[in-house]
N, C-alpha and C positions, 0 to 999 in steps of 0.2 A: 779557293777553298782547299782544305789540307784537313784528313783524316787519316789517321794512325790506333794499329791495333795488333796486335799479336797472336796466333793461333796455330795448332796443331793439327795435323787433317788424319791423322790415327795415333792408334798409340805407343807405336812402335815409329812414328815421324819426329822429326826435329820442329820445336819452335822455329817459327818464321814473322818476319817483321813485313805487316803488312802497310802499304800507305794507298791511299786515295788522293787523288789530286786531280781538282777540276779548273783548268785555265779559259782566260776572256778575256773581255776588253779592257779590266782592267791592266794586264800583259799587254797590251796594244793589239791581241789578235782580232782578226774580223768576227773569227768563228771561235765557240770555245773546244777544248778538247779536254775528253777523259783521260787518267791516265792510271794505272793500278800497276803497282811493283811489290814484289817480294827483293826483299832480303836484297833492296838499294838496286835491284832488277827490273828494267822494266817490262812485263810481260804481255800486256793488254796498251795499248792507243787506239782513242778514240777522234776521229777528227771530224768536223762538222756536227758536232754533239746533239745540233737544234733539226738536225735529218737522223740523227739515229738518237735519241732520247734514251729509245727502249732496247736494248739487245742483250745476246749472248754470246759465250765464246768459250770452247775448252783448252783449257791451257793443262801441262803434264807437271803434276809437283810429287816429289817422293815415291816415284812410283803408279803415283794414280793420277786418272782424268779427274781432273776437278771444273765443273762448269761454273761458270760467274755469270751471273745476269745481273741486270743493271736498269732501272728507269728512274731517270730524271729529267720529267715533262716537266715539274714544276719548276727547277729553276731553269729550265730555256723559257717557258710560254706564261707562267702568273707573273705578271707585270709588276713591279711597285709603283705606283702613284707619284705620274710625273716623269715618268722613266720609259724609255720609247724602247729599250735595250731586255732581252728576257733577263735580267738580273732580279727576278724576283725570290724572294723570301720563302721557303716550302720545304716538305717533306720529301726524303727517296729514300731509296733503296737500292741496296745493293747484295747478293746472295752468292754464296760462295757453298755449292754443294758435291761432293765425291760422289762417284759411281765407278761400278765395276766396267770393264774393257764390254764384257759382253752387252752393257747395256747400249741399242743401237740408237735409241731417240733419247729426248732430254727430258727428264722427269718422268723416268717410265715405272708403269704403275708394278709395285713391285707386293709380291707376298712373303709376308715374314713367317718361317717357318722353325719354329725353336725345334733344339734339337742338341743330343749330347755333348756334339761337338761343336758349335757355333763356339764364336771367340770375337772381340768385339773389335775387329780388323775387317769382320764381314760387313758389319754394320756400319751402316753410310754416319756421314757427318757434315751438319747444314752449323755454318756461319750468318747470321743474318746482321749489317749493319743498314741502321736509322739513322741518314743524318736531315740536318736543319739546318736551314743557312738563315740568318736574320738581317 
């Protein structure tokens, strides 16, 4: 499986080419693996994808921590009919969110406080990709 998309993580950042790529048996591997690159980079592998479905990870882009999380139980564990291989057919997700240095945990709950000077470099920025596999 192969997704592609492009985005900006402020606005003062350069586009970036993003790709998803999820490998398995049909590559001949035992095990599948994640794989996410910027810009022909690969910055995120995932290997044994059917033990880690679900995770996260902060990688450094433009400056900023950007957190990616990722669950994809359904294509490791919903079956297709007839099919002994997790190659089923499903929904996931994948999230691509900025935060500041000072934030110490992941999705910490934050208060937005307007103000003369805010400028919109403050203000975080969430990616959300849906894919499907059929």
């Amino acid at each position: 499986m192969l997704y592609t998309t492009k985005a900006r993580f402020s606005n003062a950042g350069n586009w970036h080419d993003i790709v998803i790529r999820c490998t398995g048996e049909i590559e001949g591997l035992k095990y599948p693996v994640l794989q996410v690159s910027f810009d022909k980079r690969v910055v995120i592998r995932v290997k044994r994808l059917q033990w880690n479905f679900r995770g996260n990870q902060t990688i450094f882009l433009d400056g900023l921590l950007v957190d990616l999380m990722w669950d994809v139980y359904e294509w490791c564990f919903c079956l297709d009919t007839g099919s002994r291989s997790g190659s089923g057919s499903g929904q996931v997700v994948f999230v691509f969110r900025t935060r500041s240095g000072l934030d110490n945990r992941l999705w910490l709950e934050e208060k937005i406080v307007k103000s003369e000077d805010d400028n919109d470099d403050k203000k975080g920025f969430s990616l959300l990709v849906y894919a499907t596999k059929s």
